[in-house]
N, C-alpha and C positions, 0 to 999 in steps of 0.2 A: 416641564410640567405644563400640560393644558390648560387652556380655563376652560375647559368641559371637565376636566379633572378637579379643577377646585372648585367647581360649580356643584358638582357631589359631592364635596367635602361639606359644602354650606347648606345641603339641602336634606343632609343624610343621607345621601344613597348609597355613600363608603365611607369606611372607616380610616381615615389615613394611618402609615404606621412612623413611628419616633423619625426615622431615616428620610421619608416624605414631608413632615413635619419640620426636619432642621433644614432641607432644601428649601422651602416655604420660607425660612425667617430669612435664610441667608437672602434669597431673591429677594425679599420686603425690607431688608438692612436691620434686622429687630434681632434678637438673642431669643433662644427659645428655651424656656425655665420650667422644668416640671419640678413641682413641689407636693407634700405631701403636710398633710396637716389635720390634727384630730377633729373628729365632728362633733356637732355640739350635742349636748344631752338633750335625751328626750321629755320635754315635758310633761307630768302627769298629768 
């Protein structure tokens, strides 16, 4: 992976996809955790 490539990832200009993303932690030594969790209620 470039850093012109993660340099779009931080600036928006791409979308990375899961597979780009676990290559990213692994280089970084970090776990990469996609979680899912309910949103809060809207206040009236």
């Amino acid at each position: 992976m470039t850093q012109s490539a993660v340099a779009r990832f931080e600036t928006g200009g791409t979308v990375p996809t899961l597979p780009v993303l676990e290559r990213l932690a692994r280089a970084l030594g970090v776990e990469l955790a996609v979680t899912f969790s309910p949103r809060a209620a809207a206040q009236p």
